[in-house]
ROGUKOL-169595 format. One line per 5 residues: number of its first residue (from 1); their letters; for each residue x, y, z of C-alpha. Coordinates in Angstrom, 2 decimals. Example, Ala and Ser with C-alpha at 12.3 -4.5 7.8 and 13.67 -1.06 7.14 Angstrom:
BEGIN
1> as> 12.30 -4.50 7.80; 13.67 -1.06 7.14;
//
This chain:
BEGIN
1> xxxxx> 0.00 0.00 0.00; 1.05 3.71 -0.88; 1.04 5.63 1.61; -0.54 9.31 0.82; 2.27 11.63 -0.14;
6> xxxxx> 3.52 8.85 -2.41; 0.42 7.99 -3.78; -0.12 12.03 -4.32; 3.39 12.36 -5.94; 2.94 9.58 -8.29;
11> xxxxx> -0.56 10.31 -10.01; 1.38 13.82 -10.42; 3.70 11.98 -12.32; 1.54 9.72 -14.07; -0.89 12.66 -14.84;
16> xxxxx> 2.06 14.29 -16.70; 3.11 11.08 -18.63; -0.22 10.64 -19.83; -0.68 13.48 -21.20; 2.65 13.30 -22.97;
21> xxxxx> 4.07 16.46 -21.05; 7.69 16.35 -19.89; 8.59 14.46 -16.67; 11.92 15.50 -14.65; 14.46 12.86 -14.95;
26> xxxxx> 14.47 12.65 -10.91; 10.59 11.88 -10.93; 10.81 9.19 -13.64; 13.68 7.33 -11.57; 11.54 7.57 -8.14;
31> xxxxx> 8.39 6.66 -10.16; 10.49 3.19 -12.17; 12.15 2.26 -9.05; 8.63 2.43 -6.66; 6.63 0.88 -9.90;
36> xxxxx> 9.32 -2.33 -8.96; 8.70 -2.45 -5.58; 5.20 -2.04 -5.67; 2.14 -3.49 -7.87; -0.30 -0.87 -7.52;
41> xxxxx> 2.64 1.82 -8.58; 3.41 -0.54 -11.58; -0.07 -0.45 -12.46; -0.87 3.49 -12.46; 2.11 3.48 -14.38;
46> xxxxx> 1.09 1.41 -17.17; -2.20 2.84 -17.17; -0.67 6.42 -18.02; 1.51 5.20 -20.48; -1.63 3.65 -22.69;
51> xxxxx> -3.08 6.93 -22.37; 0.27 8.58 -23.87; 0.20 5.57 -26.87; -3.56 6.37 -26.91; -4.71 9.46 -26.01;
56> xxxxx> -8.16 8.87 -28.16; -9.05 6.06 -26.06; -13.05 6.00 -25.65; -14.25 5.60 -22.62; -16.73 2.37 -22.45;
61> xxxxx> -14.47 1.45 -25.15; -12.56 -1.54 -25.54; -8.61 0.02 -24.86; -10.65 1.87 -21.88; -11.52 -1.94 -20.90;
66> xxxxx> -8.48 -3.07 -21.24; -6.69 -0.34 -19.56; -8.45 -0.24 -16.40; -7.70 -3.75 -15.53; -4.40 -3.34 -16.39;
71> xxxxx> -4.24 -5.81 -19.13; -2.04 -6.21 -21.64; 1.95 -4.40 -22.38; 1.10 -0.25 -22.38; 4.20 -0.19 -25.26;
76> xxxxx> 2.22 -1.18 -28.73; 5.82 -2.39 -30.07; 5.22 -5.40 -28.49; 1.72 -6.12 -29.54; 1.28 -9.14 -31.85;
81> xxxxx> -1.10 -9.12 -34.61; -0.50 -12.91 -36.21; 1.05 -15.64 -35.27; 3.04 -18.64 -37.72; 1.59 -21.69 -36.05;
86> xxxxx> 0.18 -23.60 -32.94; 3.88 -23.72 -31.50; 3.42 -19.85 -31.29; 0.14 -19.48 -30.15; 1.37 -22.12 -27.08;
91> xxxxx> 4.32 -19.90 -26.53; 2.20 -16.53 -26.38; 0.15 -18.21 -23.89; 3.16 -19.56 -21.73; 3.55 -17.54 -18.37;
96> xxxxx> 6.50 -15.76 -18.18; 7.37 -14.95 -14.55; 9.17 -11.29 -13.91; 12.02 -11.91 -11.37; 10.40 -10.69 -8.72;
101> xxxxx> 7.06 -12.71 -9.04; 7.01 -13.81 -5.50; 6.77 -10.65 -4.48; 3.30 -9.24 -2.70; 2.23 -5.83 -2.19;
//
């Protein structure tokens, strides 16, 4: 759990990342660094950076959907749109684990 300054100082961040302003270099290391200790942090994060990709996202819409659960890699790179056969679709589906997937919030 964030506790409230935190919590304040990082939807200021996120706030400014979503609306594609600029973020201070000290603010994006604090932000990165809490988004790795902390789920919830990680989350708001990746929710402002679909905004930035998207910033015509609906709301009701299906990327609104999909961004307020927190589904899905915010960077669009690393979307796939086809895939070459059954051994890839397995492979998509595979779990990757992050390092730190034991850890709890």
């Amino acid at each position: 759990m964030l506790s409230h300054n935190y919590r304040l100082r990082l939807q200021f961040i996120c706030d400014r990342i979503s609306k594609g302003e600029e973020v201070q270099l000290e603010d994006m290391i604090w932000a990165e660094k809490l988004a790795k200790a902390n789920k919830s942090a990680l989350s708001m994060m990746n929710q402002a950076r679909r905004k930035a990709h998207n910033p015509d996202m609906a709301e009701g819409g299906l990327d609104d959907f999909m961004n307020t659960l927190d589904l899905g890699d915010p960077d669009p790179a690393n979307h796939r749109t086809t895939f070459s056969g059954p051994d890839d679709i397995a492979q998509w589906f595979s779990q990757e684990k992050t390092d730190d997937w034991r850890q709890r919030d």
